[in-house]
C-alpha positions as CSV (number, residue, x, y, z in Angstrom):
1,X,-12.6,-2.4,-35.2
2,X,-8.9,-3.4,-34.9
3,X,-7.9,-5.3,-32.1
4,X,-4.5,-4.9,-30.2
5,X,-1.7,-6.9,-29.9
6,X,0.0,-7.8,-26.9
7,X,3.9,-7.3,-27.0
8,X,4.8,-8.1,-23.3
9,X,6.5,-11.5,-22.6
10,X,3.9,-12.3,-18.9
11,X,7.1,-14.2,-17.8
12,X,9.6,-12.1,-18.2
13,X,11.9,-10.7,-15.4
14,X,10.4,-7.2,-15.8
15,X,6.9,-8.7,-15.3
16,X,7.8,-10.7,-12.8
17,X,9.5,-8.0,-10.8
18,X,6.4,-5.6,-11.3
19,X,3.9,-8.4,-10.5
20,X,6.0,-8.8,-7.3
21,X,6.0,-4.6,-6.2
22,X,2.4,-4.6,-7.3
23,X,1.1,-7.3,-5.8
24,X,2.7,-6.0,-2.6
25,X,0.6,-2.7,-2.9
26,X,-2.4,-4.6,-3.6
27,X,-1.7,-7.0,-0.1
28,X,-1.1,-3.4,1.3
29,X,-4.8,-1.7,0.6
30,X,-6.5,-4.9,1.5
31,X,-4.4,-5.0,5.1
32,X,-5.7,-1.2,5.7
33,X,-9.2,-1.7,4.3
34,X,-9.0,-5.1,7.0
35,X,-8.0,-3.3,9.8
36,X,-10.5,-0.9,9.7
37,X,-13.3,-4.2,9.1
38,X,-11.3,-5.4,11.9
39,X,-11.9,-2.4,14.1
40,X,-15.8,-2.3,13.7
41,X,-16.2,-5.9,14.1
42,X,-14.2,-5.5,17.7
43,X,-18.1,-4.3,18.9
44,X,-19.8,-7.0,17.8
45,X,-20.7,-8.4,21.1
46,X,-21.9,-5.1,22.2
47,X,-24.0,-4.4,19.6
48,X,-25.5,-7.8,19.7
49,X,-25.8,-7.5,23.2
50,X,-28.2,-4.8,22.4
51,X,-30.4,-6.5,19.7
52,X,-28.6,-4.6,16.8
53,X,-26.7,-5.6,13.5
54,X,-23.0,-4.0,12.7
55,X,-22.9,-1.4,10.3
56,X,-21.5,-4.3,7.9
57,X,-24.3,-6.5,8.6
58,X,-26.6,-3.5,8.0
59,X,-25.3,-2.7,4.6
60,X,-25.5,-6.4,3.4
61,X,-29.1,-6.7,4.5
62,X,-29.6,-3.1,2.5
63,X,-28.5,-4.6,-0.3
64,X,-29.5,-6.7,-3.2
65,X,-27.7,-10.2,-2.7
66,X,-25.2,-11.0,-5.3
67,X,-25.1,-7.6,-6.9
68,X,-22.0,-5.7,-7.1
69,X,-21.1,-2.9,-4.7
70,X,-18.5,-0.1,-5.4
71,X,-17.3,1.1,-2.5
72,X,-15.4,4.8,-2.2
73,X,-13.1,6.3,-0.4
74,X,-11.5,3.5,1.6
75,X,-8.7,5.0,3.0
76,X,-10.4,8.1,3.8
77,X,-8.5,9.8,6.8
78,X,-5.3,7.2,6.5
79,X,-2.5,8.6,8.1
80,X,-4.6,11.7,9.5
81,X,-6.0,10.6,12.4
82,X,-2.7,8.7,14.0
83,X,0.9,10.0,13.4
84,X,1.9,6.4,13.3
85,X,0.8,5.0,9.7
86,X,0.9,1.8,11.7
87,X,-2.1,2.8,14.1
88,X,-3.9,4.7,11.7
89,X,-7.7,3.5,10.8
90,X,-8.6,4.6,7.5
91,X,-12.2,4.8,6.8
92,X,-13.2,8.6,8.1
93,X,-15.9,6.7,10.6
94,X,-18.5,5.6,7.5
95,X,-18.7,2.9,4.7
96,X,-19.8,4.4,1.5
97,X,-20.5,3.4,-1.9
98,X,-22.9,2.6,-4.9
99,X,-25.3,-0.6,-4.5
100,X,-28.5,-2.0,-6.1
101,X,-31.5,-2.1,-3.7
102,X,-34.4,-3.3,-5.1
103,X,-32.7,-3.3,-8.4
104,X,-31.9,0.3,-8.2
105,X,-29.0,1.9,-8.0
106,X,-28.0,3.8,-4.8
107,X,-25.3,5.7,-3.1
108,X,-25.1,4.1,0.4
109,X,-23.3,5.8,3.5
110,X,-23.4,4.0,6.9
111,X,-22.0,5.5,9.7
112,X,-19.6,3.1,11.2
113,X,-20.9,3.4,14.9
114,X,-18.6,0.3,15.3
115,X,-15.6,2.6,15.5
116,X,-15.5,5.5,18.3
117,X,-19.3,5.1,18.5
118,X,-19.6,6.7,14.8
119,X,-18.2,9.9,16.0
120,X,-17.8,12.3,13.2
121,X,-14.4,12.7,12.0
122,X,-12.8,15.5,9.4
123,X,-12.3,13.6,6.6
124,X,-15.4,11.5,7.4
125,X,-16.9,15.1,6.4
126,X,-15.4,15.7,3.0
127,X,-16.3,11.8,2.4
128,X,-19.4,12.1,3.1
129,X,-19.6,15.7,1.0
130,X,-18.1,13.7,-2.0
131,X,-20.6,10.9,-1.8
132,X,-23.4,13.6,-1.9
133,X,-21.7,15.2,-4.9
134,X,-21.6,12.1,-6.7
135,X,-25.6,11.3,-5.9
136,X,-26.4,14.5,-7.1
137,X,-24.6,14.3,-10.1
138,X,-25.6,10.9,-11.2
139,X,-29.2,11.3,-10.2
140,X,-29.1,8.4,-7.0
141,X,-31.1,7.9,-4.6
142,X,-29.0,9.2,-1.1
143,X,-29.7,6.5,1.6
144,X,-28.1,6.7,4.9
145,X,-28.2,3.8,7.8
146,X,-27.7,6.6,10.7
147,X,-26.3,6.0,14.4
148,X,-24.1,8.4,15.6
149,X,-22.4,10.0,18.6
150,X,-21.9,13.4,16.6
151,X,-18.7,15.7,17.3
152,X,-15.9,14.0,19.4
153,X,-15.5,17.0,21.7
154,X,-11.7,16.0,23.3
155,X,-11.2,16.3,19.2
156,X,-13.3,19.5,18.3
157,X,-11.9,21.3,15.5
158,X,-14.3,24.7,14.5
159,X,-13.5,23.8,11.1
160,X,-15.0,20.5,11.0
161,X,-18.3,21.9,12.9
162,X,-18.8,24.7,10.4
163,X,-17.9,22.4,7.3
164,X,-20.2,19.9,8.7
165,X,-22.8,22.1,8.3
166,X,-22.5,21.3,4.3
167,X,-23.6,18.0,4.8
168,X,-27.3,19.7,5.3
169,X,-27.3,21.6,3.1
170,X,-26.8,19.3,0.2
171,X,-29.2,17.4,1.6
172,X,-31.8,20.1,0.6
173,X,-30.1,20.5,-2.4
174,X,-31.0,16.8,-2.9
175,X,-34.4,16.9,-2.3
176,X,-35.3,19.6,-4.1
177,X,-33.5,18.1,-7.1
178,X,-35.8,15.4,-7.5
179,X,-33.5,13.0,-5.5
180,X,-35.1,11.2,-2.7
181,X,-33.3,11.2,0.1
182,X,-33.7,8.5,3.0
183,X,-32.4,7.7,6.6
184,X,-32.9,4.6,8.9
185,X,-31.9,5.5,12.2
186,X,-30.3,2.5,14.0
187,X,-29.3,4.3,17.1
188,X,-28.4,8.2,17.8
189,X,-28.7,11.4,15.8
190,X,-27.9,14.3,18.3
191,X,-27.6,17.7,18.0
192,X,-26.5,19.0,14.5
193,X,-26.4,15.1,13.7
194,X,-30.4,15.6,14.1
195,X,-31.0,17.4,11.1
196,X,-29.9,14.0,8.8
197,X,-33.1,12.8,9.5
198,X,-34.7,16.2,9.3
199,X,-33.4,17.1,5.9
200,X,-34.5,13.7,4.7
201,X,-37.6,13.1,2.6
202,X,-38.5,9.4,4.4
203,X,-37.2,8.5,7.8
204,X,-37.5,5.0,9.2
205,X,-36.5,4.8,13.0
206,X,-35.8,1.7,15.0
207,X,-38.1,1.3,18.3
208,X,-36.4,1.7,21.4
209,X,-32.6,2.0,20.2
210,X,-33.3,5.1,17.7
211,X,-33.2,8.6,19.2
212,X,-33.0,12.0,17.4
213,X,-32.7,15.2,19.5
214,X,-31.1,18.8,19.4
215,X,-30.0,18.3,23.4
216,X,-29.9,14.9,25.0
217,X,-30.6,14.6,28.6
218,X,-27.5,15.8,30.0
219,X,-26.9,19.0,27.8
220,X,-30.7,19.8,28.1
221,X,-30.8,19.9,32.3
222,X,-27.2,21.7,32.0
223,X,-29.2,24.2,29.2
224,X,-32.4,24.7,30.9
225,X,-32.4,22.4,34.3
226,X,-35.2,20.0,32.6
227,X,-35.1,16.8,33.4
228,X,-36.3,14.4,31.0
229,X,-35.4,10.9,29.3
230,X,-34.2,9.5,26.1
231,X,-37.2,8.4,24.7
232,X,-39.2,11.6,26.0
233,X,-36.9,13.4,23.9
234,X,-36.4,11.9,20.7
235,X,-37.3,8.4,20.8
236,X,-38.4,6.8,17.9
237,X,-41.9,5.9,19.0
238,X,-42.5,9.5,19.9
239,X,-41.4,10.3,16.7
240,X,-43.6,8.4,14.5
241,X,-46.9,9.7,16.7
242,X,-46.3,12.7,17.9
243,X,-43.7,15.0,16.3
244,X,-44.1,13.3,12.7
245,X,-40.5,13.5,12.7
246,X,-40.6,9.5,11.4
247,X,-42.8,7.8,8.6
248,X,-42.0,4.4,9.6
249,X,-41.4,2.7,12.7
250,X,-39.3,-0.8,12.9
251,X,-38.7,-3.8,15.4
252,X,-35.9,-4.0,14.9
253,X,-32.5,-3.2,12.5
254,X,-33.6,-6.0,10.0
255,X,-37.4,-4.5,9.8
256,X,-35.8,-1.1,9.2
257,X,-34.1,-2.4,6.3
258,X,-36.6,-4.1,5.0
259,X,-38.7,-1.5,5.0
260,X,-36.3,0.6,3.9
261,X,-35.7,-1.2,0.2
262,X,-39.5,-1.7,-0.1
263,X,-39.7,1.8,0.1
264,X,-37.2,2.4,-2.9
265,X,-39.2,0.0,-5.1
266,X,-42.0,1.9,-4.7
267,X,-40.6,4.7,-5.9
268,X,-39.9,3.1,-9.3
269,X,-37.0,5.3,-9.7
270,X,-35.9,2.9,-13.3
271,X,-38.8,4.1,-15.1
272,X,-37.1,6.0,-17.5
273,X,-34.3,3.2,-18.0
274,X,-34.6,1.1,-20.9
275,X,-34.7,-2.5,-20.4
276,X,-32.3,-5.1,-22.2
277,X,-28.8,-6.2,-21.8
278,X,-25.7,-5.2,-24.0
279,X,-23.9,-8.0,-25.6
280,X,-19.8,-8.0,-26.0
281,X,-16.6,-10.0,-26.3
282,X,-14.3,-10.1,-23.4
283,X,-10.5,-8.5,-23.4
284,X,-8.4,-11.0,-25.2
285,X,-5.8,-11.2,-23.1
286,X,-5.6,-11.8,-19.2
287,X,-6.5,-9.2,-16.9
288,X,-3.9,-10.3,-14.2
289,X,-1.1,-9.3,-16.7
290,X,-1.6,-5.5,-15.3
291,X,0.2,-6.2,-12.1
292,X,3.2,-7.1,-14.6
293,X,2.4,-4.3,-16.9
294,X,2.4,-2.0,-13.8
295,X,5.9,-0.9,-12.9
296,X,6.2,0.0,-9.5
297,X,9.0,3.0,-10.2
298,X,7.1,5.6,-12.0
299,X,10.4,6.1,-14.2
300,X,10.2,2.8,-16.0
301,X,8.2,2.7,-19.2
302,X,4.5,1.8,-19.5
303,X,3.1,0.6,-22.4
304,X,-0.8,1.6,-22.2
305,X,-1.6,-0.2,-25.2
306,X,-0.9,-3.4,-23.7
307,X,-3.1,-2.0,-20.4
308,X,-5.8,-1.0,-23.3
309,X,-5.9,-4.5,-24.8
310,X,-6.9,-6.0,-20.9
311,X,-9.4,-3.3,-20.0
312,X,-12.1,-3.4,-23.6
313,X,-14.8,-5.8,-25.4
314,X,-12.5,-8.1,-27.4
315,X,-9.1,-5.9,-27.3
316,X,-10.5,-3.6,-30.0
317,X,-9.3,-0.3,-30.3
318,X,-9.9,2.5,-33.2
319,X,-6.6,4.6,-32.5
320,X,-7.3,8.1,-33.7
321,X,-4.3,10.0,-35.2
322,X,-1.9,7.4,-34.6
323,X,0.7,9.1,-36.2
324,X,0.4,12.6,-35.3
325,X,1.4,13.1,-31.8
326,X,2.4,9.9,-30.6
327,X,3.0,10.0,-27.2
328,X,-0.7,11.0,-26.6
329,X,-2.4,8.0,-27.2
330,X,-6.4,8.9,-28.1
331,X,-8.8,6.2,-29.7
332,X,-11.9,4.8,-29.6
333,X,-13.2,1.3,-27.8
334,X,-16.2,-0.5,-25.1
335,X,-16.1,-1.6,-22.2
336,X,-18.9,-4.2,-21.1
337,X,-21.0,-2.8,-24.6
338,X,-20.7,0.7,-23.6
339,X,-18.9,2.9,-25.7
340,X,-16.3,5.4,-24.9
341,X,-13.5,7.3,-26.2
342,X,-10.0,7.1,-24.2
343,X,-7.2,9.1,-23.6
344,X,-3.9,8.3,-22.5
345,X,0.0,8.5,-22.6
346,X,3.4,6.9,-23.8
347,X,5.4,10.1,-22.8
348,X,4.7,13.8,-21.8
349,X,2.3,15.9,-23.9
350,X,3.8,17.8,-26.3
351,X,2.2,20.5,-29.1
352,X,1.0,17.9,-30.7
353,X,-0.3,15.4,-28.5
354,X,-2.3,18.6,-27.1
355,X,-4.0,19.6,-30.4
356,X,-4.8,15.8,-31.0
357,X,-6.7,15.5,-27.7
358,X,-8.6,18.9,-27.8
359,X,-9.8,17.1,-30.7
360,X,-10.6,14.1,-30.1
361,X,-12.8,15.3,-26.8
362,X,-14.9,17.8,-28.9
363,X,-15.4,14.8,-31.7
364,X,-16.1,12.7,-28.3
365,X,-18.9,15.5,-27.1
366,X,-20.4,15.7,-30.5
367,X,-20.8,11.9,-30.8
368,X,-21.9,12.2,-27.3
369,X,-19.1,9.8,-26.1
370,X,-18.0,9.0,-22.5
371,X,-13.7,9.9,-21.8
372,X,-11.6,7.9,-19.8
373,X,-8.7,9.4,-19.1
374,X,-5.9,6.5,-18.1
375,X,-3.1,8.9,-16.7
376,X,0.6,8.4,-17.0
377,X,2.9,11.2,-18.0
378,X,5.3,13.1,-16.3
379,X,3.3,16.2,-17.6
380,X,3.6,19.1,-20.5
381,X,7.5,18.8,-21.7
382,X,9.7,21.4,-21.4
383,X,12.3,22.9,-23.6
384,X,13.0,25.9,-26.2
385,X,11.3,23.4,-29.2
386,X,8.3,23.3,-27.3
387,X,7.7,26.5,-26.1
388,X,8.5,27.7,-29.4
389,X,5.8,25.5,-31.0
390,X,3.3,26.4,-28.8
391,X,2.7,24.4,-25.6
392,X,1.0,26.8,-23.5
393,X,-1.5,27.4,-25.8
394,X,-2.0,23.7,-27.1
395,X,-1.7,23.1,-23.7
396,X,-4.6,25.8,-22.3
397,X,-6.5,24.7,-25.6
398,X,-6.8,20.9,-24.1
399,X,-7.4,22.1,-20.6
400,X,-10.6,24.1,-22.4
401,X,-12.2,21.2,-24.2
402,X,-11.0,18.6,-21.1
403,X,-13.0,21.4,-18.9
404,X,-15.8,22.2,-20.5
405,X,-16.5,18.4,-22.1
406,X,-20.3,17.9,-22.4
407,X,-19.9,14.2,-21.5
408,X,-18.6,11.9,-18.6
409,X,-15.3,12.0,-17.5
410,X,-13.9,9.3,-15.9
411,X,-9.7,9.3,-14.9
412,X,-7.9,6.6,-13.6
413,X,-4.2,7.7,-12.2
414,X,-1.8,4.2,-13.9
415,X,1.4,5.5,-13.7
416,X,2.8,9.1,-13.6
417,X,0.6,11.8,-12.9
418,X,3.1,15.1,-13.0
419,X,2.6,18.5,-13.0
420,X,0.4,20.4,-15.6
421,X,-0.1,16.9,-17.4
422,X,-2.1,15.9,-14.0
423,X,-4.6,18.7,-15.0
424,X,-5.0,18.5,-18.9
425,X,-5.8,14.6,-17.7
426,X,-8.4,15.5,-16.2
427,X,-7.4,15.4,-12.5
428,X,-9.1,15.9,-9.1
429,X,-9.2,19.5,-9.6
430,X,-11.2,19.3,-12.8
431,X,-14.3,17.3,-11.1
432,X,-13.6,14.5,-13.0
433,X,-17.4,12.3,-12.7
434,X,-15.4,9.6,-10.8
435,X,-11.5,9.3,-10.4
436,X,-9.7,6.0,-9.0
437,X,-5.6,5.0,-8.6
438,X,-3.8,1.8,-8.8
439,X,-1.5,1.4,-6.1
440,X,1.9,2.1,-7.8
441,X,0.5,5.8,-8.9
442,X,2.5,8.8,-7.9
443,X,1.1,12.1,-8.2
444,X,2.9,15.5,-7.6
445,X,4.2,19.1,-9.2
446,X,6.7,17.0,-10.5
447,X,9.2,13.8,-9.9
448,X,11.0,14.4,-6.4
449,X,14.4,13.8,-7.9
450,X,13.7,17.0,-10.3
451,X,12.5,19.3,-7.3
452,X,15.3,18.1,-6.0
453,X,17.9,19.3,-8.9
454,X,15.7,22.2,-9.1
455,X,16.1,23.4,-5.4
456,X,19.8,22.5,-5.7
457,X,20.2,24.9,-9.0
458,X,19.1,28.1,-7.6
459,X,20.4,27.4,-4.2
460,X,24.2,27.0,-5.8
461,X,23.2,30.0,-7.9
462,X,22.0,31.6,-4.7
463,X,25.3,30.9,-3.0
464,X,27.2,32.4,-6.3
465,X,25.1,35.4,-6.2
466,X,26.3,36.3,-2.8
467,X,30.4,35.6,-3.5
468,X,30.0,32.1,-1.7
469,X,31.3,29.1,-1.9
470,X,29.0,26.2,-2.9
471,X,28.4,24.3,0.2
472,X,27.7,20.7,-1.4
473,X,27.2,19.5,2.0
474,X,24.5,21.7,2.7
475,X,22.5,21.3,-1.1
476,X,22.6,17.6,-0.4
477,X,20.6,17.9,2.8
478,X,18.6,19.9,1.1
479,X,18.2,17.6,-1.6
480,X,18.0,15.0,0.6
481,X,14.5,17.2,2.4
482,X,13.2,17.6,-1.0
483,X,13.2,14.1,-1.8
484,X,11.7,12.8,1.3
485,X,9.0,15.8,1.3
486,X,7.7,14.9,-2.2
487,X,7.9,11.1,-1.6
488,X,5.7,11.6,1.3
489,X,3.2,13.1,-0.2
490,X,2.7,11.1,-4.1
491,X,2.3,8.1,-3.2
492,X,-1.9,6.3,-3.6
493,X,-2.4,5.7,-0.3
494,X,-1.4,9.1,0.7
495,X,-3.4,10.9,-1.8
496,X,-6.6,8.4,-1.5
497,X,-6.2,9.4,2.5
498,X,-6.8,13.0,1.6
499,X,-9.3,12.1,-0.9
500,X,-8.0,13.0,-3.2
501,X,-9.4,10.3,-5.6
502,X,-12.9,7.9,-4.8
503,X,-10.6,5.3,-4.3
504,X,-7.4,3.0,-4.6
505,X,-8.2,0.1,-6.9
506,X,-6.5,-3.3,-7.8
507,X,-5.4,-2.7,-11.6
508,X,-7.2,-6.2,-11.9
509,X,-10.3,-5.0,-11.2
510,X,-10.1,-1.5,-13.5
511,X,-12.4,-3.0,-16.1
512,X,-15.0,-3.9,-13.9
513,X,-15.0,-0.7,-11.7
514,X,-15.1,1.2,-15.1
515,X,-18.4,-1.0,-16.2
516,X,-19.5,0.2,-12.4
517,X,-19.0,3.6,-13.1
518,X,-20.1,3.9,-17.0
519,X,-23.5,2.5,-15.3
520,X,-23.8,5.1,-13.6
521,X,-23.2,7.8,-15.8
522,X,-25.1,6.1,-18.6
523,X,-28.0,5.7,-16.2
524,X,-28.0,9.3,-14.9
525,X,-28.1,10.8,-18.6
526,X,-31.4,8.5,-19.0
527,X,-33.5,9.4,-16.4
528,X,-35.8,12.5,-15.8
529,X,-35.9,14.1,-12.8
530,X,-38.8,16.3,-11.3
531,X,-37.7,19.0,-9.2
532,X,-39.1,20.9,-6.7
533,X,-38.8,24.7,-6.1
534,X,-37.7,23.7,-2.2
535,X,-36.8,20.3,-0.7
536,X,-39.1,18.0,0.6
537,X,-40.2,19.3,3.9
538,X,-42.3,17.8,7.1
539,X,-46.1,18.9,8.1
């Protein structure tokens, strides 16, 4: 396979300047993904005041030591939960992502009870909703390290309480999948927050800190003037001998967890996995490069060739109708032994850049090839050549194949992501299997400089219309708005806050969160599950 050669200059002023902007992105993510690490580790000395391990602490013990961990959906909730940006604690109230325990891969989501006690928060829902999506999809076992104080009622919002209620209802949808579904409870799992461990098919519960009840003490004597305590209730030793509500019952948080990843070994979820290891040449050229390949201003060029060469086994890459096209870059390369084809962009799609990569995704399904789609276009392009050539239906006709694609689809948002060109990309909207953004990505309808001249067009013509006179003053402030509105709202961290992707990622680490990722998918095509006509449910 040919291999690609690298045209940048690494110290050149351009790189330089974009290694600079990115880099400050980069120290950006890690300052908010700190801050919330920060927050939950504030409770330490409460929680070891009570015998227990942070939600941190619980995680590492969960998993395998030295094995990679993907976590999702970092900034989950950033800017949404404070007006001030500054103040904001990104995060949604859990920690979730895709671990080996006991050699098996996992998706992971512990509630963060180091942060307003765990109380649930709306975006904490849709993360949570997304994480079960993606264990569904890719066949994982769903494990979750539980200690909640449910609803924050000085917060209620109806539409997070009825939302909520999807949590459970995947949860049977899990089960009865095939896909076990487990819960350690470290602490509280009141009222709705009750049927986590209800809905799942093994429950481990910590003795005397883990309680799981419809009405705790107070609400029940307000309900029905009962009086009765904690562990009468819902405690975890009544649990495991009375109500069967509990299969296993721990000392302690580290016993939980340790019982917890026996329990998944037992399960010997890899038997359909082949064994063996791939074998493949690195990039041949320097993955730090991307933060100098990376413009920061979405209106500078980006070569993704030269991002190409740093992300796949030895730089190789197999372009497929090189010539035909050109803007819409399609080919064929590995990453970490795995084989794939990718799509990608030099410049908007046009007629023929559409045609070329309806093809190439059918030849993909019909080789039964993985897509990654590396976006970075400012969309369809527009004009009387185009439209008389075809775009719409080129257009529709790679939306069709991108759509209905019998393979994985993995997008990562580079650069640009405008417009129609965000959808025939393979965007959010398109369930994409996983979706990730570097830092300097801007997605929207379009650049906010052209809504801008758009809005100012038909409000001149507007003003004509009526026998004004164009008011410049007044179409710059409303330029002026426009700008500011769409700047707002394309920027990574932005988007990533309203997941609206699984995650802002360090261009650095693309090839290795791809690898994750193609794991996963790869994995999930392998293995056989055995479901059940209704989920898992308790004598």
């Amino acid at each position: 396979m040919p291999a690609l050669e690298s045209r940048i200059a690494p110290d050149s002023d351009a790189c330089r300047q974009n290694h600079g902007a990115v880099s400050a992105l980069v120290d950006r993510l890690r300052a908010l993904e700190a801050r919330t690490q920060s927050k939950s580790e504030a409770s330490r000395e409460r929680f070891e005041r009570r015998g227990q391990l942070l939600p941190s602490e619980r995680l590492g013990r969960l998993l395998d030591a030295g094995a990679p961990f993907l976590e999702l959906s970092t900034l989950a909730g950033f800017g949404l939960d404070h007006s001030d940006p500054e103040r904001s604690v990104p995060g949604g109230g859990f920690i979730v992502g895709i671990g080996w325990v006991r050699g098996v891969r996992a998706m992971i989501v512990v509630d963060d009870a180091g942060i307003d006690a765990g109380a649930v928060q709306p975006m904490g829902v849709e993360k949570f909703l997304r994480a079960q999506a993606i264990a569904l999809a890719q066949k994982l076992p769903f494990i979750h390290l539980v200690e909640s104080a449910g609803a924050n009622l000085l917060t209620y919002r109806v539409e997070t309480f009825v939302n909520g209620g999807s949590i459970f209802y995947w949860l049977a949808r899990l089960s009865a999948a095939g896909i076990p579904v487990i819960s350690v409870v470290h602490g509280s799992s009141t009222a709705g927050g009750a049927y986590m461990p209800g809905l799942s098919d093994y429950v481990v519960m910590v003795r005397d800190r883990a309680r799981a009840f419809l009405a705790g003490p107070p609400l029940l004597k307000a309900a029905t003037g009962e009086v009765a305590t904690e562990e009468e209730l819902g405690g975890a030793q009544m649990h495991a001998t009375q109500s069967g509500q509990a299969e296993y019952l721990a000392e302690d948080d580290a016993d939980a967890l340790r019982i917890a990843r026996e329990l998944l070994a037992a399960l010997d979820w890899n038997r359909d996995l082949p064994p063996g290891d791939r074998s493949y040449a690195p990039p041949r050229f320097d993955a730090q490069e991307l933060l100098g390949i990376a413009p920061a201003d979405h209106r500078k060029p980006l070569d993704m060739r030269e991002v190409i060469a740093r992300l796949v086994d030895g730089s190789e890459f197999l372009e497929f109708k090189p010539d035909y096209g050109p803007a819409t870059v399609t080919g064929h390369a590995a990453i970490c032994g795995m084989r794939l084809g990718i799509i990608t962009n030099n410049g908007p799609l046009d007629p023929a850049g559409a045609t070329k990569a309806a093809h190439f995704i059918q030849a993909c399904c019909q080789a039964d090839l993985p897509l990654l789609y590396l976006q970075n276009t400012t969309g369809f392009i527009v004009g009387k050549a185009s439209e008389q050539g075809g775009m719409i239906k080129h257009g529709s006709k790679m939306i069709q194949a991108m759509s209905n694609a019998t393979v994985p689809r993995i997008t990562v948002h580079c650069g640009a992501s405008f417009g129609a060109g965000n959808y025939g990309m393979s965007g959010r909207g398109f369930f994409p299997d996983f979706c990730f953004s570097w830092p300097n990505a801007k997605t929207a309808v379009m650049g906010a400089e052209q809504a801008a001249d758009t809005m100012a067009t038909v409000m001149a013509a507007g003003m004509g219309r009526r026998g004004q006179a164009v008011d410049q003053a007044a179409i710059d402030a409303m330029r002026a708005q426009v700008v500011d509105t769409f700047e707002r709202q394309s920027d990574a961290f932005t988007l990533s806050g309203r997941l609206l992707d699984d995650g802002v990622i360090d261009p650095r680490d693309t090839r290795k969160v791809m690898a994750f990722v193609l794991g996963v998918c790869d994995e999930a095509r392998r293995r056989a599950l055995r479901p059940v006509q209704f989920a898992v449910a308790r004598p």
